[in-house]
Backbone and ligand atoms as CSV (ligand in chain L), in Angstrom:
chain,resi,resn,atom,element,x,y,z
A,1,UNK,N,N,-13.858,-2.106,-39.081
A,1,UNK,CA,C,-13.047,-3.175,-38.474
A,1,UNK,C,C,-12.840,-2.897,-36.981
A,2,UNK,N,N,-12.954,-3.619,-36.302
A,2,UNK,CA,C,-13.028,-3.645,-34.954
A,2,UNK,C,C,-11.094,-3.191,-34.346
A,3,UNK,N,N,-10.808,-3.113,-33.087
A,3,UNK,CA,C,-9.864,-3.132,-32.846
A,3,UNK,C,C,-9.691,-3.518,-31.280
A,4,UNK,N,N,-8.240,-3.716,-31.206
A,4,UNK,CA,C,-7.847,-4.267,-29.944
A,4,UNK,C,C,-6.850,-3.365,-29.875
A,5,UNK,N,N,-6.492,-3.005,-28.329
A,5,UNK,CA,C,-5.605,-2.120,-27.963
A,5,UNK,C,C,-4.491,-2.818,-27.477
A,6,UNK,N,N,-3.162,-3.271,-27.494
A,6,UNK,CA,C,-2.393,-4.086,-26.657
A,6,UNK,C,C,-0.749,-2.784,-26.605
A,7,UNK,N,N,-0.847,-2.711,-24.607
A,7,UNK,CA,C,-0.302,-2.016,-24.267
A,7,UNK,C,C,1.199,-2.409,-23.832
A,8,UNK,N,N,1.955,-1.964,-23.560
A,8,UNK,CA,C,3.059,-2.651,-22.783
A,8,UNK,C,C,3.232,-1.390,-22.186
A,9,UNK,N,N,4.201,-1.170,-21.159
A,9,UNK,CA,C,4.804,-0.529,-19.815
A,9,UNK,C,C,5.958,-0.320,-19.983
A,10,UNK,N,N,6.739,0.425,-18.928
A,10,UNK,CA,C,8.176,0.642,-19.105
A,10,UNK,C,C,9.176,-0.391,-19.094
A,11,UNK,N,N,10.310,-0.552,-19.749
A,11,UNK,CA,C,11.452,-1.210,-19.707
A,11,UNK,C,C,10.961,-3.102,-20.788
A,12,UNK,N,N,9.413,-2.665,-21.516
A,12,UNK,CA,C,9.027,-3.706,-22.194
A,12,UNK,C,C,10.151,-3.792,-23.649
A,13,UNK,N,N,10.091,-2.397,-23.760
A,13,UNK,CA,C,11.006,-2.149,-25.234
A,13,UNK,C,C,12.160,-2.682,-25.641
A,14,UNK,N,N,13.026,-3.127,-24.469
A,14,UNK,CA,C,13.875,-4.116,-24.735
A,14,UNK,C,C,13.824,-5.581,-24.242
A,15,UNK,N,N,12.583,-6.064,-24.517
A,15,UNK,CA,C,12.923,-7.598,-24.467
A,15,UNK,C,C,13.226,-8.028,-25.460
A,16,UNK,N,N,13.692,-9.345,-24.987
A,16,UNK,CA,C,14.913,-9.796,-26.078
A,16,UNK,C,C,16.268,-10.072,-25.220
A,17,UNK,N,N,16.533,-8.792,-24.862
A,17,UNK,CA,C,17.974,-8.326,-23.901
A,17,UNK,C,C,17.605,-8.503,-22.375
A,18,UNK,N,N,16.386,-8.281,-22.610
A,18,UNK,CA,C,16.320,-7.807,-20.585
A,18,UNK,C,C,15.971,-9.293,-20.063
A,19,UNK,N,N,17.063,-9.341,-19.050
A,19,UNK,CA,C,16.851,-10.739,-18.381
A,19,UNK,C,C,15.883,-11.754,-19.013
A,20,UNK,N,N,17.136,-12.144,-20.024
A,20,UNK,CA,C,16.100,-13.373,-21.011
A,20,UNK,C,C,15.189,-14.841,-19.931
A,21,UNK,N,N,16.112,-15.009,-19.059
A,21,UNK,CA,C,15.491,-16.100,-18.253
A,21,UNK,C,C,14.447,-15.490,-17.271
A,22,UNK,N,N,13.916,-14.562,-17.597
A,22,UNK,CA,C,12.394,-14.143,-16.549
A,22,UNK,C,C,11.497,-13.317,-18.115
A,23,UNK,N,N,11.952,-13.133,-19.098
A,23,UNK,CA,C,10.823,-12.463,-20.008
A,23,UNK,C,C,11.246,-13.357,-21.481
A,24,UNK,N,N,12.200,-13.977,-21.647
A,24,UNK,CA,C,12.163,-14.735,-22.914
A,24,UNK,C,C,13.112,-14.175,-23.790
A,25,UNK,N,N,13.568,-14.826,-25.047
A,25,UNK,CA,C,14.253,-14.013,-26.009
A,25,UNK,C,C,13.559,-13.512,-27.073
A,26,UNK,N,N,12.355,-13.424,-27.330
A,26,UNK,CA,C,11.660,-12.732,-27.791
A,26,UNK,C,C,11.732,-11.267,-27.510
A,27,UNK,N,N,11.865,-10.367,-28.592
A,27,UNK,CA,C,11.531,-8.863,-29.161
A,27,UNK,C,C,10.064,-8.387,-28.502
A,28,UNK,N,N,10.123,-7.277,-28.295
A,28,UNK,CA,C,8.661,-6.614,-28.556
A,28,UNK,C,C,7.723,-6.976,-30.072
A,29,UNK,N,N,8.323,-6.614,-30.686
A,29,UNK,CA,C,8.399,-6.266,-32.104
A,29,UNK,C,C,8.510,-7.772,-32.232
A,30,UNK,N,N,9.120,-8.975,-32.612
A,30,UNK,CA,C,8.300,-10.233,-32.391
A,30,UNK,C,C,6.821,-10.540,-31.729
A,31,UNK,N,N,6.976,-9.931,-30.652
A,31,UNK,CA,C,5.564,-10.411,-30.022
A,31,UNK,C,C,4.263,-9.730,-30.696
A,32,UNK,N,N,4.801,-8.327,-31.068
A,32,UNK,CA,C,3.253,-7.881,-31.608
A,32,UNK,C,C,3.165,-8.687,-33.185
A,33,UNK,N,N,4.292,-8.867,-33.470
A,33,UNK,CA,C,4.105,-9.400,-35.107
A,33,UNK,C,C,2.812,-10.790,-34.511
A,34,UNK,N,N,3.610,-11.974,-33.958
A,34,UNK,CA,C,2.257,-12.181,-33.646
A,34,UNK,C,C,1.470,-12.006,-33.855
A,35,UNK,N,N,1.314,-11.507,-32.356
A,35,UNK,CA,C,-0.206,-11.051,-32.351
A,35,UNK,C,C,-0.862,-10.478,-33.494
A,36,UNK,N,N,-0.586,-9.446,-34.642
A,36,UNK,CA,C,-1.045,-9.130,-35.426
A,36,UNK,C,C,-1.264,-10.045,-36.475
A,37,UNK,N,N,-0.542,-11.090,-36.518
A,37,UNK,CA,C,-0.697,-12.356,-37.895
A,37,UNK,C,C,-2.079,-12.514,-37.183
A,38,UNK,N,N,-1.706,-13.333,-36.159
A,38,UNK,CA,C,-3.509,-14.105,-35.954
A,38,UNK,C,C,-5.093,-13.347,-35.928
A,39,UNK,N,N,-4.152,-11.564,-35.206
A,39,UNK,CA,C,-5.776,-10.896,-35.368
A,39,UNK,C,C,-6.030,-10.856,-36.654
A,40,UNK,N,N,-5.250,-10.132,-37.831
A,40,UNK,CA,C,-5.577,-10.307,-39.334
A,40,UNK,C,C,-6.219,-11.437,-39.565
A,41,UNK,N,N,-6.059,-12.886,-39.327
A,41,UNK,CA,C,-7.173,-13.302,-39.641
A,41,UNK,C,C,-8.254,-13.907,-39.075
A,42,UNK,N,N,-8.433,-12.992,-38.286
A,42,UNK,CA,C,-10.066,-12.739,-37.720
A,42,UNK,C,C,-10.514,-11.159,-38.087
A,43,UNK,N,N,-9.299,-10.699,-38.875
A,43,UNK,CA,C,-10.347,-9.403,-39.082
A,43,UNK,C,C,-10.295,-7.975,-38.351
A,44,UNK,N,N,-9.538,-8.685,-37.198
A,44,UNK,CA,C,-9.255,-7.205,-36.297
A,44,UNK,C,C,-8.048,-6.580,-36.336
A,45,UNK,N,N,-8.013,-5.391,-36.080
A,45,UNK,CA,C,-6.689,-4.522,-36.449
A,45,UNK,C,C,-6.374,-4.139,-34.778
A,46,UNK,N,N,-5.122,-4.319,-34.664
A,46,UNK,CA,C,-4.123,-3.889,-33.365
A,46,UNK,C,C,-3.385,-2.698,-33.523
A,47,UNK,N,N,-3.945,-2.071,-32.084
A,47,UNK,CA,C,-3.110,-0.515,-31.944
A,47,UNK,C,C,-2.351,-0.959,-30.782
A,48,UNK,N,N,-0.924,-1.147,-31.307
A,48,UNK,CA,C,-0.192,-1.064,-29.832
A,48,UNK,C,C,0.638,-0.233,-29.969
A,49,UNK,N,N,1.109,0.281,-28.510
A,49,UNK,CA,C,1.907,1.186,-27.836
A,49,UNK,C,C,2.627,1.085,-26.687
A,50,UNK,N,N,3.590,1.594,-26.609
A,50,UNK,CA,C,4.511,1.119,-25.540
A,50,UNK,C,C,5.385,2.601,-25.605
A,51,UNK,N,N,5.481,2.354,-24.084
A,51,UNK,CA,C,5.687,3.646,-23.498
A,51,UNK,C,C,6.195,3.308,-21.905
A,52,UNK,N,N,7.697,4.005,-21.847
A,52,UNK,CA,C,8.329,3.905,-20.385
A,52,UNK,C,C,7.527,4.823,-19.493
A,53,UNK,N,N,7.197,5.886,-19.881
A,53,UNK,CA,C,6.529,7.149,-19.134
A,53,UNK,C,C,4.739,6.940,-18.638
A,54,UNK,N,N,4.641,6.687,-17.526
A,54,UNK,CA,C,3.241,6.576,-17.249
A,54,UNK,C,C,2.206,7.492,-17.666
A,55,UNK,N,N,2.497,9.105,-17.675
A,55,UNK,CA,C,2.090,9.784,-18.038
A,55,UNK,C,C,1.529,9.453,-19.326
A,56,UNK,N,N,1.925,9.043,-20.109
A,56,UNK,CA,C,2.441,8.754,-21.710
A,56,UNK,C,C,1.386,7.706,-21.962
A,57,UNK,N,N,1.192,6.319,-20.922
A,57,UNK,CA,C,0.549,5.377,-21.423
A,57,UNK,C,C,-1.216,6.166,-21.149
A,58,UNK,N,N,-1.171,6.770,-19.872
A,58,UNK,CA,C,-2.725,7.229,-19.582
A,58,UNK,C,C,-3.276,8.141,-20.854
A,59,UNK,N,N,-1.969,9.146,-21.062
A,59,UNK,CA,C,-2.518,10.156,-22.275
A,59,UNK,C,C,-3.331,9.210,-23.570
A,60,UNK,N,N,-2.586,8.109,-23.874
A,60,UNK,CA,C,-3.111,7.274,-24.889
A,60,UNK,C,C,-4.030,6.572,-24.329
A,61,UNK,N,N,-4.639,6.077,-23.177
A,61,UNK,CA,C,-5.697,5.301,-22.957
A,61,UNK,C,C,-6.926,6.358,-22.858
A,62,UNK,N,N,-6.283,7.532,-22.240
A,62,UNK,CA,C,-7.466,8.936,-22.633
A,62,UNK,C,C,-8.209,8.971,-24.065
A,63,UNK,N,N,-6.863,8.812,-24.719
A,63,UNK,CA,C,-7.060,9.009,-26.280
A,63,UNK,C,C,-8.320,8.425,-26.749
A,64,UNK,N,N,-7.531,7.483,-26.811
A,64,UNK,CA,C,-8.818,5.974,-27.078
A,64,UNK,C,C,-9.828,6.385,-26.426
A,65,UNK,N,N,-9.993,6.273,-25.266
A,65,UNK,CA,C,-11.657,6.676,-24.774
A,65,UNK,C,C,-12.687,7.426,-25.055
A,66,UNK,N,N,-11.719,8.524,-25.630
A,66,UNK,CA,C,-12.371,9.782,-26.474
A,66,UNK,C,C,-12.896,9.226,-27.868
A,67,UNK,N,N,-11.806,8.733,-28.289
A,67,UNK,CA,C,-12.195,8.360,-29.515
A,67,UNK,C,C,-13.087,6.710,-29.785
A,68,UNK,N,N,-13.156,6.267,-28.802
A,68,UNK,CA,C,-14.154,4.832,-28.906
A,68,UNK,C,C,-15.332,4.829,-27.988
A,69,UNK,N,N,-15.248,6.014,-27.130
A,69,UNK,CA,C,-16.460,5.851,-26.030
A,69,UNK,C,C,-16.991,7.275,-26.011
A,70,UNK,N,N,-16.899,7.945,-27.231
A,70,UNK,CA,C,-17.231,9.316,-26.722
A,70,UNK,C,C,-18.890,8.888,-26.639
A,71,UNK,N,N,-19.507,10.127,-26.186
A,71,UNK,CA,C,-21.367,9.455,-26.238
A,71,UNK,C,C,-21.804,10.011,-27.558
A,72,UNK,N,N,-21.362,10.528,-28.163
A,72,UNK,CA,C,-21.600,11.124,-29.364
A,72,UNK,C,C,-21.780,9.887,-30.685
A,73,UNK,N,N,-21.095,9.165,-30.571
A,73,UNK,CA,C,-21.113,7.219,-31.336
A,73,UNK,C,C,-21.526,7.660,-32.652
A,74,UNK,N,N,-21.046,8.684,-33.354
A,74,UNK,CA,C,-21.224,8.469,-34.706
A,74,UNK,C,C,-20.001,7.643,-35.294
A,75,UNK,N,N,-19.133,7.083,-34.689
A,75,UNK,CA,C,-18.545,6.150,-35.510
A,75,UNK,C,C,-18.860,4.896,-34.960
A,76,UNK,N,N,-19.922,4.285,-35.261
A,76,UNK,CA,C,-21.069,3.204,-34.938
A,76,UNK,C,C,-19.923,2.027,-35.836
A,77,UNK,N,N,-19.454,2.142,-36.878
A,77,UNK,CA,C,-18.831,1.321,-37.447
A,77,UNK,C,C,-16.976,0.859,-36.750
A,78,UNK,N,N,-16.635,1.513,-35.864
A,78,UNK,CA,C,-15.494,1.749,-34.977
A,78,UNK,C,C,-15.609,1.086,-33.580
A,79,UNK,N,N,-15.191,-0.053,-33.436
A,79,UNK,CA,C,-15.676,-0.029,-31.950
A,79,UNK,C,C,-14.475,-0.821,-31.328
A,80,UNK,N,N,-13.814,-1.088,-30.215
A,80,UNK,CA,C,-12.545,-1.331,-29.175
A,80,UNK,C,C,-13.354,-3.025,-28.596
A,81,UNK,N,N,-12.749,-3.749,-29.181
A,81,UNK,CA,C,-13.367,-5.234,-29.058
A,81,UNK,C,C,-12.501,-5.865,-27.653
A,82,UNK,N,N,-11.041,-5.001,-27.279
A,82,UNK,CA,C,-10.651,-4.938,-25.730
A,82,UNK,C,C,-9.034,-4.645,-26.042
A,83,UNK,N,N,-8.562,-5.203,-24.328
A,83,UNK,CA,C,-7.936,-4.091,-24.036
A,83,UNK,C,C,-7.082,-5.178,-23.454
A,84,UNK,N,N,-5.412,-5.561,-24.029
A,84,UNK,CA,C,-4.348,-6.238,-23.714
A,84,UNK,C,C,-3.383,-5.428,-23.136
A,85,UNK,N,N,-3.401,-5.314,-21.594
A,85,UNK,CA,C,-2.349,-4.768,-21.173
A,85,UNK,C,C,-0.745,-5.098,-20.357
A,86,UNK,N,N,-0.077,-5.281,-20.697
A,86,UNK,CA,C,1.204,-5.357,-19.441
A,86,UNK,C,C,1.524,-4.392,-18.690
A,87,UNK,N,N,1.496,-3.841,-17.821
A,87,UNK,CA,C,1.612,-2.503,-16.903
A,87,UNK,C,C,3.243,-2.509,-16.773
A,88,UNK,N,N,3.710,-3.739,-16.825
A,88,UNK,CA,C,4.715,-4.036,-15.849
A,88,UNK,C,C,5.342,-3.299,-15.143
A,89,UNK,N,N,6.134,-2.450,-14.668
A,89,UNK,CA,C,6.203,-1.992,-12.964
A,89,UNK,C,C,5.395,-1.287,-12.386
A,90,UNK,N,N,4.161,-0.762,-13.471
A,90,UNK,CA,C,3.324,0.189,-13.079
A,90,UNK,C,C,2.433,-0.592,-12.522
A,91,UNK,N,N,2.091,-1.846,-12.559
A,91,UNK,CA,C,1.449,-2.908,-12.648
A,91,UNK,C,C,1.453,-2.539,-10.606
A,92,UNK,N,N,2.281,-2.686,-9.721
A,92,UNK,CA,C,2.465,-2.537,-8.613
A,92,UNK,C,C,2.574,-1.415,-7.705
A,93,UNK,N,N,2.235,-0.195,-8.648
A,93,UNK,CA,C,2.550,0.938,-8.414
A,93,UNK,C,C,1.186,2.082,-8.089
A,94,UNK,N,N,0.947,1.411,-9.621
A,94,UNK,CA,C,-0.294,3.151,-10.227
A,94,UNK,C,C,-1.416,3.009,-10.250
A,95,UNK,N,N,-2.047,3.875,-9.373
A,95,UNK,CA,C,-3.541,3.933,-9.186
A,95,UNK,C,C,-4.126,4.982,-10.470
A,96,UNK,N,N,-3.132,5.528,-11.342
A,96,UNK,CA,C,-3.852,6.920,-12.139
A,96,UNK,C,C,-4.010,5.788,-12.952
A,97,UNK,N,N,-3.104,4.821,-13.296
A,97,UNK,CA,C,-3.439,3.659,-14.802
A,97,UNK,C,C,-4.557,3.090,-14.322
A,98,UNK,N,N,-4.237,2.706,-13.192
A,98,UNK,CA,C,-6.038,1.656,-13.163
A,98,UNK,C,C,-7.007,2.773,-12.856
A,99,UNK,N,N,-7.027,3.732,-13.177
A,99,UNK,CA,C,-8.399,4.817,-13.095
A,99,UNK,C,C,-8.404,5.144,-14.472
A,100,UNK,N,N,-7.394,5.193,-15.468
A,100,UNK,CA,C,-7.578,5.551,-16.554
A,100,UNK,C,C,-7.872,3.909,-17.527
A,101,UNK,N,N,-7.810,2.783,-16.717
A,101,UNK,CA,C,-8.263,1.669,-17.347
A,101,UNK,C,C,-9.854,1.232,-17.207
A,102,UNK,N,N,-10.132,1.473,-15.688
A,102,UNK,CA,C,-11.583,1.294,-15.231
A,102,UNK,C,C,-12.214,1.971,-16.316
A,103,UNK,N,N,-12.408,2.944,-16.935
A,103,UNK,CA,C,-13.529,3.615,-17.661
A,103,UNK,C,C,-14.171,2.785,-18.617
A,104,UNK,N,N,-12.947,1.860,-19.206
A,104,UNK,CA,C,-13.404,1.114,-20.305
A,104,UNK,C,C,-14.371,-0.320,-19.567
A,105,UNK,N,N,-14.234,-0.447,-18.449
A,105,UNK,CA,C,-15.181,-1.628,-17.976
A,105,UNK,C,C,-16.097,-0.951,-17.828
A,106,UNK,N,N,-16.655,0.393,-17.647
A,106,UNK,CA,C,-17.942,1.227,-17.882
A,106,UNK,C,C,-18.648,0.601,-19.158
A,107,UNK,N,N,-17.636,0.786,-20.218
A,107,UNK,CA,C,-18.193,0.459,-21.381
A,107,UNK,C,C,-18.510,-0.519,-21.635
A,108,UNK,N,N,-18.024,-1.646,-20.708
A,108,UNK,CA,C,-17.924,-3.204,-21.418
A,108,UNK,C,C,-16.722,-3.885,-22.175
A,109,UNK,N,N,-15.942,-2.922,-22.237
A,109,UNK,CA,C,-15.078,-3.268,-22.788
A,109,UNK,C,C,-13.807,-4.257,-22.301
A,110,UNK,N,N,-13.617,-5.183,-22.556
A,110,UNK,CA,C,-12.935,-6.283,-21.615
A,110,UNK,C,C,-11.563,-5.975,-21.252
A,111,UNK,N,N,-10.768,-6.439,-20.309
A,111,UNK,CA,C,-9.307,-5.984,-20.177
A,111,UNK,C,C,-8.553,-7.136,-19.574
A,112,UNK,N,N,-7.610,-7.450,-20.191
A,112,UNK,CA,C,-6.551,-8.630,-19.919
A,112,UNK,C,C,-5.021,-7.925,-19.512
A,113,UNK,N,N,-5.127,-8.306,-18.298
A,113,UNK,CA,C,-3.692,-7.940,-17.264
A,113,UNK,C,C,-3.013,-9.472,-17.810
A,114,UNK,N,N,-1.587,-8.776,-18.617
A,114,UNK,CA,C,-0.618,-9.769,-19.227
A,114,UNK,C,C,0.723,-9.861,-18.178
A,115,UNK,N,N,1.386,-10.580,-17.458
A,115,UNK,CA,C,3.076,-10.771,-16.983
A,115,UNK,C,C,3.635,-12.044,-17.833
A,116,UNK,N,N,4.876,-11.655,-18.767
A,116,UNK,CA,C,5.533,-12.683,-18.610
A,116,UNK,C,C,5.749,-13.798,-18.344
A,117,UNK,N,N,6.243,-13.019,-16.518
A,117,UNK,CA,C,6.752,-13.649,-15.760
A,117,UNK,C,C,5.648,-14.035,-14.764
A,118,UNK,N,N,5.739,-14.781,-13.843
A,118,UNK,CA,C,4.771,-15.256,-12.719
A,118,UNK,C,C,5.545,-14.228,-11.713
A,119,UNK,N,N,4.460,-13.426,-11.728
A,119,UNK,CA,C,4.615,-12.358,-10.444
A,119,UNK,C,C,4.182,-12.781,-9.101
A,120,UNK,N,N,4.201,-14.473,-8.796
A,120,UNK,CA,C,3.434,-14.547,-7.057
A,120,UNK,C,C,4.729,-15.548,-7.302
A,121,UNK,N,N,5.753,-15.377,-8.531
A,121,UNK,CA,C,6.727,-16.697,-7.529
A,121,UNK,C,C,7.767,-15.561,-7.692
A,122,UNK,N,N,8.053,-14.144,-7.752
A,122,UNK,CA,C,9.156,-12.920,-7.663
A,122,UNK,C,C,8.672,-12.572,-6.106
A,123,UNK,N,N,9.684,-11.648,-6.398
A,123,UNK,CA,C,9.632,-10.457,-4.842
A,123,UNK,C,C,8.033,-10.410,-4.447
A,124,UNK,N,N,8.260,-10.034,-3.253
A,124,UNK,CA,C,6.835,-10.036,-2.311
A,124,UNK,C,C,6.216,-8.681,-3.346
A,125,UNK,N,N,6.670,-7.777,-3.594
A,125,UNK,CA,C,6.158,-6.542,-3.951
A,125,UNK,C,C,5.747,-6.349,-5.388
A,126,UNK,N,N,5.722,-7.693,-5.670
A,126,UNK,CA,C,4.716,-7.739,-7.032
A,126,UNK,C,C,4.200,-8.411,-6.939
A,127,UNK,N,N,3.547,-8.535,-5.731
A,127,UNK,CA,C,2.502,-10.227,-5.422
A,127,UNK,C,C,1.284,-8.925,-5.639
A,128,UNK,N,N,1.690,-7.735,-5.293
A,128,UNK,CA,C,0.386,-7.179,-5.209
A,128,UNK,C,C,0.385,-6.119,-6.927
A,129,UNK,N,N,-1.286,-6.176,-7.395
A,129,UNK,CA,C,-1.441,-5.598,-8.794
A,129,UNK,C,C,-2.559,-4.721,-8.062
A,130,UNK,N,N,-2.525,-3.047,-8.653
A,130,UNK,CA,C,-3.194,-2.442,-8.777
A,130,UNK,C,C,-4.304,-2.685,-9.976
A,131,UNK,N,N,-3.819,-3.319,-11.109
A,131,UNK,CA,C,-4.875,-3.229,-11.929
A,131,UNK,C,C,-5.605,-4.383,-12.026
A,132,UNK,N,N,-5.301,-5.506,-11.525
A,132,UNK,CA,C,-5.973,-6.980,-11.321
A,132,UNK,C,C,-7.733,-6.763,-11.022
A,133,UNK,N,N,-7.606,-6.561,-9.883
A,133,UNK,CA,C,-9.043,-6.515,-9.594
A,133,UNK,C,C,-10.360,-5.600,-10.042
A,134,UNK,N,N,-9.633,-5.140,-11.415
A,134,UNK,CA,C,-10.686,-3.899,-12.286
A,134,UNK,C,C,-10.342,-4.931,-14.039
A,135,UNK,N,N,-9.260,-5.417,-13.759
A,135,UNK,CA,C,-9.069,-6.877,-15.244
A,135,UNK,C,C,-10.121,-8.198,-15.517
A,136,UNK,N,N,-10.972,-8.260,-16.409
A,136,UNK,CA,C,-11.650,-9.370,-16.504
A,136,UNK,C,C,-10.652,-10.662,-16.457
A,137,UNK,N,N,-9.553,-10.019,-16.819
A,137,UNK,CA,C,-8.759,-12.100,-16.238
A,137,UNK,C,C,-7.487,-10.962,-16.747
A,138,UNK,N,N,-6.189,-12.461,-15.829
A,138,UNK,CA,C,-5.156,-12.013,-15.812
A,138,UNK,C,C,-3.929,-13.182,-16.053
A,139,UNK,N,N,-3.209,-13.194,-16.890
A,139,UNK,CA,C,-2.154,-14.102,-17.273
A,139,UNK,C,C,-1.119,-13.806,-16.656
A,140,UNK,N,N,-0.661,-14.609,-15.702
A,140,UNK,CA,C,0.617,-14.511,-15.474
A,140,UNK,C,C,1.671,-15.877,-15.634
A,141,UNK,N,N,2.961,-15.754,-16.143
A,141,UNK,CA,C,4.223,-16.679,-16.218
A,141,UNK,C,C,3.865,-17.626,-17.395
A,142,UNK,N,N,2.868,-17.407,-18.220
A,142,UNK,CA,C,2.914,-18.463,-19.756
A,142,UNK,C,C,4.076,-17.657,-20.870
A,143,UNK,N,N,4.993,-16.293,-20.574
A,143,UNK,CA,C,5.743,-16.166,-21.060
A,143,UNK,C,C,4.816,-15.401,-22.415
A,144,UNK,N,N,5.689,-15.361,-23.533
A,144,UNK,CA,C,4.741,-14.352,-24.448
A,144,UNK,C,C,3.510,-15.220,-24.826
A,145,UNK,N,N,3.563,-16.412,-24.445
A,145,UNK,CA,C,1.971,-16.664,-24.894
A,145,UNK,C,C,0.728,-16.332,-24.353
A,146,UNK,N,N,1.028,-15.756,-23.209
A,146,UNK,CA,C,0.168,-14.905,-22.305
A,146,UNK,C,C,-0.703,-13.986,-23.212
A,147,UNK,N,N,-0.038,-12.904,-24.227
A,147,UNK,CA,C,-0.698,-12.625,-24.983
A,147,UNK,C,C,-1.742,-12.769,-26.019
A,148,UNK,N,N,-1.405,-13.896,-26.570
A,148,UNK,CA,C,-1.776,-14.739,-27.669
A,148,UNK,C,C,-2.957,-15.512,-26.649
A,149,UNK,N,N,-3.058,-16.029,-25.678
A,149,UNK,CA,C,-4.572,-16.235,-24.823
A,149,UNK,C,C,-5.277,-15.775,-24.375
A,150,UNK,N,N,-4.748,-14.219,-24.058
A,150,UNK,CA,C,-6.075,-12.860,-24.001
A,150,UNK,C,C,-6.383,-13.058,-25.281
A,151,UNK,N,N,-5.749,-12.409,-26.312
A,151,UNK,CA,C,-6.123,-12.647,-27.937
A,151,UNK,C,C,-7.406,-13.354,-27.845
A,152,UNK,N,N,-7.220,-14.294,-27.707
A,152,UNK,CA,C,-8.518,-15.641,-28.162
A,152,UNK,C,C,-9.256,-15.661,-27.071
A,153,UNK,N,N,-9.086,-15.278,-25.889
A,153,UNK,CA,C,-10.097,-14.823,-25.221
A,153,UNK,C,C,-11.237,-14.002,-25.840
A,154,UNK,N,N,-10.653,-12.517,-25.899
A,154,UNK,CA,C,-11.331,-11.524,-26.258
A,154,UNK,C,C,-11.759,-12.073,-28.402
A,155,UNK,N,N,-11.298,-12.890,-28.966
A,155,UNK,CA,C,-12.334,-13.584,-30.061
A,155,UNK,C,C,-13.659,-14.192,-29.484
A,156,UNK,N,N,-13.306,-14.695,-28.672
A,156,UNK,CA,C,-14.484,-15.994,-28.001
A,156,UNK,C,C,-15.739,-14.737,-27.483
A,157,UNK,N,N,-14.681,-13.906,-26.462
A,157,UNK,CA,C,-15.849,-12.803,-26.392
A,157,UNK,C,C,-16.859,-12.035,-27.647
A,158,UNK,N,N,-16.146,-11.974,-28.698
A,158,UNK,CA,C,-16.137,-11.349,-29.937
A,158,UNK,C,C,-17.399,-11.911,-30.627
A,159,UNK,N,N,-17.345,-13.317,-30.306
A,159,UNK,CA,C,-18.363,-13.716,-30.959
A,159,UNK,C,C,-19.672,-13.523,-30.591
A,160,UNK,N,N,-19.846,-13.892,-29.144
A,160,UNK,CA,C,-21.147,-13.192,-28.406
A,160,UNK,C,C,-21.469,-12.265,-28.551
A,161,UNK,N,N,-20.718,-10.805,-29.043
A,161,UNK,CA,C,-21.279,-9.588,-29.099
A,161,UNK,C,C,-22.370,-9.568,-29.652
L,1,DQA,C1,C,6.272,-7.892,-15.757
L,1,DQA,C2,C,6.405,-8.158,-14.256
L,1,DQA,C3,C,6.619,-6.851,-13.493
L,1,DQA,O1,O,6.744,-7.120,-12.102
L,1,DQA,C4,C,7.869,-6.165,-13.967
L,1,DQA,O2,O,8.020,-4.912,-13.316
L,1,DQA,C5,C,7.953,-6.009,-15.438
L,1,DQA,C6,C,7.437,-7.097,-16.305
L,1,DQA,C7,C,6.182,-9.207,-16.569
L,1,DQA,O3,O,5.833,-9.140,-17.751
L,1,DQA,O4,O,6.476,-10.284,-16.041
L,1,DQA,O5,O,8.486,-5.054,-15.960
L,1,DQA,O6,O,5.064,-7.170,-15.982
């Protein structure tokens, strides 16, 4: 069974609470339920993780790489169909995340930069994304459905494989 990785960033863990009028009243834990109803039926299984500590999110995108891109490919039946991320503050920050994200566009592996919120109508200092320009596409301000349209993105991709 194939899989999709969908990440979130620091201070994601409490939506719901955190300034409902810029991220929604939606849960984390709502949003991946989601997402996981609709991948189940297409078949794909979701590893998500969420993590305040940057350190924390790279160690796990290491992870994965090891384990879906090693060159060794004896798990031929295992393969990372892409890569749903929200950085959010890291999103403006971190050059180690978008170096530990680039590897997977080595592979082919697709990557969807998710906001919420519309980050070009906030503060000047999230007009700019470190990881945008290494993201095959990027959602910003459709709110949690942002997710749910990488989702079906990366199906549509799915099928061409
Ligand atoms: C965010 C936007 C970021 O600027 C912010 O730091 C977040 C959330 C969003 O989902 O809109 O934490 O990524």
């Amino acid at each position: 069974m194939n899989t999709i990785l969908v990440i979130n960033g620091p201070n994601l863990g409490i939506l719901g609470k955190r300034q409902p009028h810029l991220y929604g009243t939606k849960t984390l834990a709502n949003i991946l339920d989601e997402i996981k109803s609709i991948a189940k039926e297409k078949k794909i299984k979701v590893d998500d993780f969420q993590h305040n500590v940057e350190g924390e999110i790279i160690n796990f995108l290491n992870e994965k790489y090891i384990e879906y891109c090693s060159s060794k490919k004896e798990k031929i039946n295992k393969r990372l169909a892409g890569i749903i991320i929200n950085p959010a503050g890291y999103t403006h920050t971190s050059i180690a995340l978008r170096d530990s994200l680039e590897v997977f566009r080595q592979e082919n592996i697709p990557i969807f930069e998710v906001h919420l919120s519309n980050i070009f109508a906030r503060e000047e200092f999230r007009h700019k994304s470190y990881i945008s320009p290494i993201a095959n596409g990027v959602v910003s301000g459709l709110g949690s459905y942002g997710y749910i349209a990488a989702l079906h993105k990366i199906f549509e991709l799915e099928e061409n494989v």
